[in-house]
C-alpha positions in Angstrom: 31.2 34.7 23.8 30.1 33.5 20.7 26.4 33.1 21.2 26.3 29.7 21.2 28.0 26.9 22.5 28.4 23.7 20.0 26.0 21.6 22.1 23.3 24.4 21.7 23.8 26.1 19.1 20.8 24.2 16.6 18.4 26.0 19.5 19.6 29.4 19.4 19.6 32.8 17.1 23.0 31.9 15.6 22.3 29.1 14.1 19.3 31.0 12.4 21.7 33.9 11.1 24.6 30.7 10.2 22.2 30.0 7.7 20.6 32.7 6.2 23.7 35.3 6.1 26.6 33.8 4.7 28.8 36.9 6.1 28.5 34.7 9.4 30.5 32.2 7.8 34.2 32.0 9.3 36.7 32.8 6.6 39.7 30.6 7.7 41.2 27.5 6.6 43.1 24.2 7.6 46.6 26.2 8.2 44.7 27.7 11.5 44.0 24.5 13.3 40.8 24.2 15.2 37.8 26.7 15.7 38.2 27.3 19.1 35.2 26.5 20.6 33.6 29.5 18.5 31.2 27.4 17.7 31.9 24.1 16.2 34.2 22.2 13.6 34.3 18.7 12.6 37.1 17.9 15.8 34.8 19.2 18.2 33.9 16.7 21.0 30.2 16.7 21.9 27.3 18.4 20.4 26.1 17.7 16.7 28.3 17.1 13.3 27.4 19.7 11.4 30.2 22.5 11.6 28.6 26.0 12.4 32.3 28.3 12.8 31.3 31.5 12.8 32.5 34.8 12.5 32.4 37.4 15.1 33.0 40.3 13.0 29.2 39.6 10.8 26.6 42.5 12.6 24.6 39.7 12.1 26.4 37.5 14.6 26.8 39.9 16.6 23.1 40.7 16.8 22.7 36.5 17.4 24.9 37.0 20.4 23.2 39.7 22.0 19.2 37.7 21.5 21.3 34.8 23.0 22.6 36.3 26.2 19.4 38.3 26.7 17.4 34.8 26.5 19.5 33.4 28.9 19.7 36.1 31.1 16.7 34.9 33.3 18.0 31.3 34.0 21.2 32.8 35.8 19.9 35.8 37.2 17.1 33.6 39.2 19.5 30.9 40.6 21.3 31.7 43.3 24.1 29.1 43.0 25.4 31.4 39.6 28.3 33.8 41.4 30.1 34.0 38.0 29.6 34.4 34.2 32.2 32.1 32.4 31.7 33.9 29.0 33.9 31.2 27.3 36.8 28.6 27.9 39.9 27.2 25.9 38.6 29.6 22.6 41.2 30.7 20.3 39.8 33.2 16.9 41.0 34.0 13.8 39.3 35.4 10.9 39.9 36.1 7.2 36.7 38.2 6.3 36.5 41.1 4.3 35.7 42.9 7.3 38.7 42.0 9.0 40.5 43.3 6.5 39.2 46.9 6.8 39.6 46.3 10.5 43.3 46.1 10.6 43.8 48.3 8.0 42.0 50.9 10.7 44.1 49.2 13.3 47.7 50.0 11.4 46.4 53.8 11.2 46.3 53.8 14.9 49.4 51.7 15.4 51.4 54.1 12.8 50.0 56.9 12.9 50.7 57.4 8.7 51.4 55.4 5.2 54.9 56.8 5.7 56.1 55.4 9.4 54.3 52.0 7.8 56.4 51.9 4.9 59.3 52.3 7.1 58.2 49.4 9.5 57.2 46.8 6.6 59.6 48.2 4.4 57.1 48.9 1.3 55.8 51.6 -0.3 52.5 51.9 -0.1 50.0 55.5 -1.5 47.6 54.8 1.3 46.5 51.9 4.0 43.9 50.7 1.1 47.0 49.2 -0.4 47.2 46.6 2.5 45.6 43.4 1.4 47.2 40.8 2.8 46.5 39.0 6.2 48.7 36.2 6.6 48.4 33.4 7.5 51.2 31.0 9.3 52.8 29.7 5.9 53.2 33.2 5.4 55.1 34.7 8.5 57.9 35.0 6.7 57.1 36.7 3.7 57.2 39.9 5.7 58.1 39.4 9.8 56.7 43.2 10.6 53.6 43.0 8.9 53.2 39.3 10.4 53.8 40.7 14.0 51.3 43.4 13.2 48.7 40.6 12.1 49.4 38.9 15.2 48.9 41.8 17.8 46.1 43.0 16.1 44.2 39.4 15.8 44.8 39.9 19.6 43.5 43.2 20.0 40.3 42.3 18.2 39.7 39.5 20.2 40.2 41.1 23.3 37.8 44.2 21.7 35.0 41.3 21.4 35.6 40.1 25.0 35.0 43.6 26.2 32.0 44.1 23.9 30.2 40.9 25.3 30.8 41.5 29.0 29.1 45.2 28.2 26.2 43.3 27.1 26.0 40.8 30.3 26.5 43.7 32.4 23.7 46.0 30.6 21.5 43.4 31.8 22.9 42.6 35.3 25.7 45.1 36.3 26.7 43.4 39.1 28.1 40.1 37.9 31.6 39.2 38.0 32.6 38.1 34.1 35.2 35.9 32.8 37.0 34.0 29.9 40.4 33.0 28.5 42.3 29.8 27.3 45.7 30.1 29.0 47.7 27.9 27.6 48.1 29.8 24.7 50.3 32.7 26.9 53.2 29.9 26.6 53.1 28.6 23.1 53.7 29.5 19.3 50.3 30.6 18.7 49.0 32.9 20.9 49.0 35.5 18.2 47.3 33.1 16.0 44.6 32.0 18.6 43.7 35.9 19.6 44.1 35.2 22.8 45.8 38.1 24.6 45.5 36.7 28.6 47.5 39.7 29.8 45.3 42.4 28.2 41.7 40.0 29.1 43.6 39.9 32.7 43.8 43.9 32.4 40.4 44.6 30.7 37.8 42.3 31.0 38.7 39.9 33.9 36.7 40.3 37.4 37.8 36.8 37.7 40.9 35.2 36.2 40.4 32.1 34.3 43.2 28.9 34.7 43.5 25.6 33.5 46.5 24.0 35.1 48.6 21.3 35.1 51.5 19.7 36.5 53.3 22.9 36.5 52.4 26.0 38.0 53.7 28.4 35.5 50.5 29.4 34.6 49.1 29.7 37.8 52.3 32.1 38.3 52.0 33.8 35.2 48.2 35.0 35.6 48.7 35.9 39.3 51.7 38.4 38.2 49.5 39.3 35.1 46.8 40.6 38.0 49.4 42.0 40.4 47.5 39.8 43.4 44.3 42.0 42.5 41.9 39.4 40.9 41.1 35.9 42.4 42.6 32.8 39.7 39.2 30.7 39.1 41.1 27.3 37.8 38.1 26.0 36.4 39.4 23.0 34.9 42.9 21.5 36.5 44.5 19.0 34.8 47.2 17.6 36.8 47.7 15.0 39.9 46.4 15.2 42.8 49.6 16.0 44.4 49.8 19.3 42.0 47.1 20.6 44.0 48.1 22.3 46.6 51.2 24.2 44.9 48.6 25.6 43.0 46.8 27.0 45.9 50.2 27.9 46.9 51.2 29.6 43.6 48.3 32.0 43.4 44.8 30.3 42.6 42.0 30.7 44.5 39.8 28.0 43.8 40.0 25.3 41.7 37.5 22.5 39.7 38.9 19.3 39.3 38.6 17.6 35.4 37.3 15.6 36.1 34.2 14.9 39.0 30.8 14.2 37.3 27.8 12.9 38.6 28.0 9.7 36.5 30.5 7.8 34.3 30.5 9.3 30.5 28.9 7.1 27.9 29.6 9.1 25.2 33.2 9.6 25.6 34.1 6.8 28.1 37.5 7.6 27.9 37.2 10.6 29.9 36.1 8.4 32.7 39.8 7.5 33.4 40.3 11.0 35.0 36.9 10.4 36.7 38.2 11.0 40.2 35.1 9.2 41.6 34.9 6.8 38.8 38.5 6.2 37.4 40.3 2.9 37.1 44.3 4.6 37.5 43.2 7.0 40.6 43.8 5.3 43.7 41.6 5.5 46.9 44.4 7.0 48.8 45.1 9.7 46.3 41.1 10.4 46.6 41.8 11.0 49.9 44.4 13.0 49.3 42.4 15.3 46.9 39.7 15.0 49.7 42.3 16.0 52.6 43.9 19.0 50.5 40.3 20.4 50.0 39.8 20.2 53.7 43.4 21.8 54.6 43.0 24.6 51.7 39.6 25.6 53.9 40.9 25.0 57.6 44.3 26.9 57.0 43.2 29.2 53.6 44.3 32.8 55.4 47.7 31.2 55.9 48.0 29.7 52.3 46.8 32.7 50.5 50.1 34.1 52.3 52.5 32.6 50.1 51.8 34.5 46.7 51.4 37.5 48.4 55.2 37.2 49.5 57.5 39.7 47.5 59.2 38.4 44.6 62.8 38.4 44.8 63.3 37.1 41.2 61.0 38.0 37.9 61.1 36.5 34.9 60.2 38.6 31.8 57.8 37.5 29.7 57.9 39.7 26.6 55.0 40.2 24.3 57.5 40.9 21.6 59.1 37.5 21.9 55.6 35.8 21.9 54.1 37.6 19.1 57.5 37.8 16.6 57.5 34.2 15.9 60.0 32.8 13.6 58.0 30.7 10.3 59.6 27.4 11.1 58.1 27.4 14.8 54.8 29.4 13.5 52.3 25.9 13.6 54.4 24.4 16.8 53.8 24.3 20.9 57.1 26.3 21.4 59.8 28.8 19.9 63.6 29.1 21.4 61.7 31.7 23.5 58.7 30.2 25.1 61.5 26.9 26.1 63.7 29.1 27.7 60.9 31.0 29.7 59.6 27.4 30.5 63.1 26.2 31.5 64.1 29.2 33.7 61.1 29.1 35.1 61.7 25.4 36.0 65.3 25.9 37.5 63.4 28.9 39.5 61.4 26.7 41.3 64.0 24.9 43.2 65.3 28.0 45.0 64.6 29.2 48.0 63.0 32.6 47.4 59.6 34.0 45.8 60.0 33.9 42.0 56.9 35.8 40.2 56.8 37.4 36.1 56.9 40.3 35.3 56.1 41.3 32.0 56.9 44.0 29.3 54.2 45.9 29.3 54.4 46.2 33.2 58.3 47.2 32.5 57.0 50.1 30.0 54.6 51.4 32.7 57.6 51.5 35.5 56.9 49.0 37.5 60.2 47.3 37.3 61.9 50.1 38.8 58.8 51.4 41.3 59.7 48.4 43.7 56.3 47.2 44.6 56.0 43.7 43.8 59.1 43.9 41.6 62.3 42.0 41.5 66.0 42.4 42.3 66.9 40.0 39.3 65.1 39.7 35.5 66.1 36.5 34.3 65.7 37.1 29.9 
């Protein structure tokens, strides 16, 4: 996604371009958290300690990325074991440059239409879209809440633009690859407009494979199943919760799943990920290895009758609006949740104890007419 990952990324063309153009240099600060995984920061676990956080607007990164997945082209397209091209995990991207400035001044245009309907939305009074020179940042949200949504989707938008970009480059060298990438979590918090990460739209765009990383509840797992409509398999590539979580996840929608954590070998360098070890960890028990063992077993004797279950019409969808999750209020703009994202997570919660099929649908599936055609839809929206 990025061209490099932060244990690589000495040893490839971005790193080469990181230091001879500064335009490759991520303009961002503190306010924005982490980089993401895109490439490295001084938080980032593993790899070196120098920070290489790039941007992904510099043609010069850009060009980095495209050497990079050309070089390693050859090492997955000659072992058969590689079924899937992960293009990135748990990223989130924001950027500050002066090119991504002229880039959402070029997306307003096409949101608008003219300097007139945007004077109306933000309530200025601008001559021309040159006048726009502010992208803020979360300590700004308030200063103006349209132009702060408009930020928002269109830090989406661009990252979503990028995803598409880089999978036309994987498949320009082998076209029949399934791709994938995402960070879920992010469809349930505060930031998603912050972090770029538009699942629904990667779901819709760029996904042959949908990308989870559960945890004890399945409202993800949910979430990106309705997202798909039961057309893409749900790769969780990374679970998180107990053992007993794992079936419900089967259950829910996934497909296959990848425990965190089952390596070869304790970790010496960060020993405390060896407490999640299943083969190594001091908390797991043997019988819940079984268990994990046994569920693994059952979700390949019975799998037909499993994969059943999602399939099952929903009698009850809960809306998740893009509106809600992008129109964040300033005092919840650097938190987990908003009055929104708890209620979502608390109805969804209440839902599970009933006795019928609950599923999401969300607003852009309402403004296509799918809550009225009857498919997959509900007989209840629950706001």
């Amino acid at each position: 996604f990025a061209g490099a990952s932060r244990y690589d990324v000495e040893r490839t063309p971005l790193y080469k371009a990181f230091h001879e153009f500064p335009d490759t240099h991520r303009v961002w600060n503190d306010d924005e958290g982490w980089c993401g995984h895109i490439v490295r920061d001084s938080s980032s676990l593993g790899g070196g300690s120098e920070p290489v956080v790039v941007c992904l607007e510099s043609p010069h990164t850009r060009k980095a990325i495209e050497e990079y997945i050309r070089q390693k082209a050859p090492s997955w397209q000659r072992d058969p074991r590689i079924h899937l091209n992960i293009m990135g995990g748990e990223l989130s991207y924001i950027c500050y440059c002066p090119r991504t400035l002229e880039m959402f001044r070029d997306y307003l245009k096409n949101v608008h239409g003219d300097i007139a309907s945007l004077n109306a939305a933000w309530a200025v009074d601008y001559k021309s879209f040159d006048d726009v020179k502010v992208m803020p940042n979360a300590s700004q949200a308030g200063d103006n809440r349209a132009r702060w949504y408009d930020w928002q989707a269109f830090n989406c938008y661009r990252f979503v633009e990028h995803a598409k970009w880089v999978k036309s480059v994987i498949r320009s060298i082998s076209p029949d690859i399934p791709v994938a990438v995402g960070a879920v979590s992010y469809s349930v918090r505060a930031s998603l407009g912050r972090s770029g990460v538009d699942e629904e739209n990667l779901v819709r765009q760029v996904d042959d494979v949908v990308l989870n990383e559960g945890g004890s509840s399945t409202i993800t797992t949910d979430l990106l199943y309705s997202f798909a409509e039961g057309a893409k398999p749900l790769l969780d590539f990374e679970y998180h919760g107990d053992i007993p979580g794992l079936l419900p996840h089967f259950l829910h929608g996934n497909t296959a799943m990848a425990m965190w954590w089952w390596p070869d070998k304790p970790d010496t360098e960060f020993p405390q990920f060896n407490e999640t070890a299943i083969p190594f960890s001091w908390n797991i028990s043997l019988a819940d290895v079984a268990e994990c063992l046994k569920i693994g077993l059952d979700v390949r004797r019975i799998g037909a009758d499993i994969a059943a279950f999602p399939k099952a019409p929903a009698e009850i969808a809960i809306l998740y609006s893009r509106p809600s999750m992008l129109q964040v209020s300033p005092e919840f703009a650097r938190g987990t949740d908003t009055p929104y994202t708890f209620e979502l997570k608390k109805v969804y919660a209440a839902s599970q104890g009933l006795d019928a099929p609950v599923k999401f649908i969300s607003s852009l599936q309402v403004e296509e007419g799918k809550l009225a055609a009857g498919d997959h839809l509900p007989q209840a929206v629950g706001l």
